[in-house]
C-alpha positions as CSV (number, residue, x, y, z in Angstrom):
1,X,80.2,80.7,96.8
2,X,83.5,79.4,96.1
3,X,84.6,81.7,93.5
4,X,83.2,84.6,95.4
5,X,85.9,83.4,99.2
6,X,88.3,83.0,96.5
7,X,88.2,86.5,95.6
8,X,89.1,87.7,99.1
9,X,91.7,84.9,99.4
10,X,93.6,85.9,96.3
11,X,93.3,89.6,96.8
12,X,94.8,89.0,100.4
13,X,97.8,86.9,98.7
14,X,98.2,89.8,96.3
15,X,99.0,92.0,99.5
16,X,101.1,90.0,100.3
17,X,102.9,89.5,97.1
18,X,106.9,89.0,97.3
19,X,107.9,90.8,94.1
20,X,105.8,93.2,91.7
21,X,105.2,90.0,88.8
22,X,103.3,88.1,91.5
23,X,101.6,91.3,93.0
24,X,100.4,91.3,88.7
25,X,100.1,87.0,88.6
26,X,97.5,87.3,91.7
27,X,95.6,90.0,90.7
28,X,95.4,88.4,87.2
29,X,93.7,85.3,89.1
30,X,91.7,87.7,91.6
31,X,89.9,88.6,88.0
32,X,88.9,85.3,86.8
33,X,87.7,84.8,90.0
34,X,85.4,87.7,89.9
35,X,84.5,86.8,86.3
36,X,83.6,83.5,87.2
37,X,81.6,84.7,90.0
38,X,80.0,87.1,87.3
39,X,79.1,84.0,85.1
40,X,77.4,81.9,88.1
41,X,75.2,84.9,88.7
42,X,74.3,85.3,85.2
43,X,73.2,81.5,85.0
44,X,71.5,82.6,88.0
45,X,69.3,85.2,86.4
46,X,69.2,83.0,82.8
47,X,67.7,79.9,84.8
48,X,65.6,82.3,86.8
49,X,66.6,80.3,90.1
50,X,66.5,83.3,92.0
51,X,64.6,86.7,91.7
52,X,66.4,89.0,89.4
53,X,66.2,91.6,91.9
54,X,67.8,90.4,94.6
55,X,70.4,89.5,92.4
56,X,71.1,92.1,89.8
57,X,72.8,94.4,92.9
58,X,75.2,91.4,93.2
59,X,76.3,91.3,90.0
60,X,76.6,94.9,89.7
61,X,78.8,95.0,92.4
62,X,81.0,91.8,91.3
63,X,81.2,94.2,88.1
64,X,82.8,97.7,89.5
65,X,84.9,95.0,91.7
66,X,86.3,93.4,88.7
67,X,86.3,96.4,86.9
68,X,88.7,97.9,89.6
69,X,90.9,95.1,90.0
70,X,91.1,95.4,86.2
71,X,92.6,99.2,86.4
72,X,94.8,98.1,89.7
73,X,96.6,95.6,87.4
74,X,97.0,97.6,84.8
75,X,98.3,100.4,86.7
76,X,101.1,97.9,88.3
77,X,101.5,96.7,85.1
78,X,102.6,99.9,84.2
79,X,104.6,101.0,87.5
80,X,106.5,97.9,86.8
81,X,107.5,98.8,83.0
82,X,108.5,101.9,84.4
83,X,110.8,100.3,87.0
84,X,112.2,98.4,84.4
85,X,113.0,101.1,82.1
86,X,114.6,103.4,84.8
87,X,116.7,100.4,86.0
């Protein structure tokens, strides 16, 4: 539960992000978040403490989220390099 609130709490810091580099640090942090959600629902299905069904949908969720935040970071990443270069 913890890693999961602290995927909404970095995201909003992102947003809220003073400079492009820490836009890129917090969204770098929202990701191990989500991983680390990822893991406890994987340990989850290994120690069968929970039906996988109810919760595979979780954790394929968790996965496009991460998977987007992944893309979102590299795209400011990028955006960022480009900045740099024209300035």
């Amino acid at each position: 539960m913890r890693c999961a609130t602290s995927v909404a709490c970095n995201y909003r810091a992102a947003c809220v992000a003073q400079s492009k580099a820490s836009f890129i640090a917090k969204l770098s942090i929202v990701v191990e978040e989500i991983d680390e959600s990822n893991f406890w629902l994987e340990f989850i299905i290994d120690e069968k403490l929970m039906p996988q069904n109810l919760i595979k949908s979780l954790f394929e969720e968790s996965d496009e989220l991460k998977a987007i935040f992944i893309a979102s970071r590299k795209t400011a990443k990028f955006n960022n390099r480009q900045l740099s270069i024209k300035n």
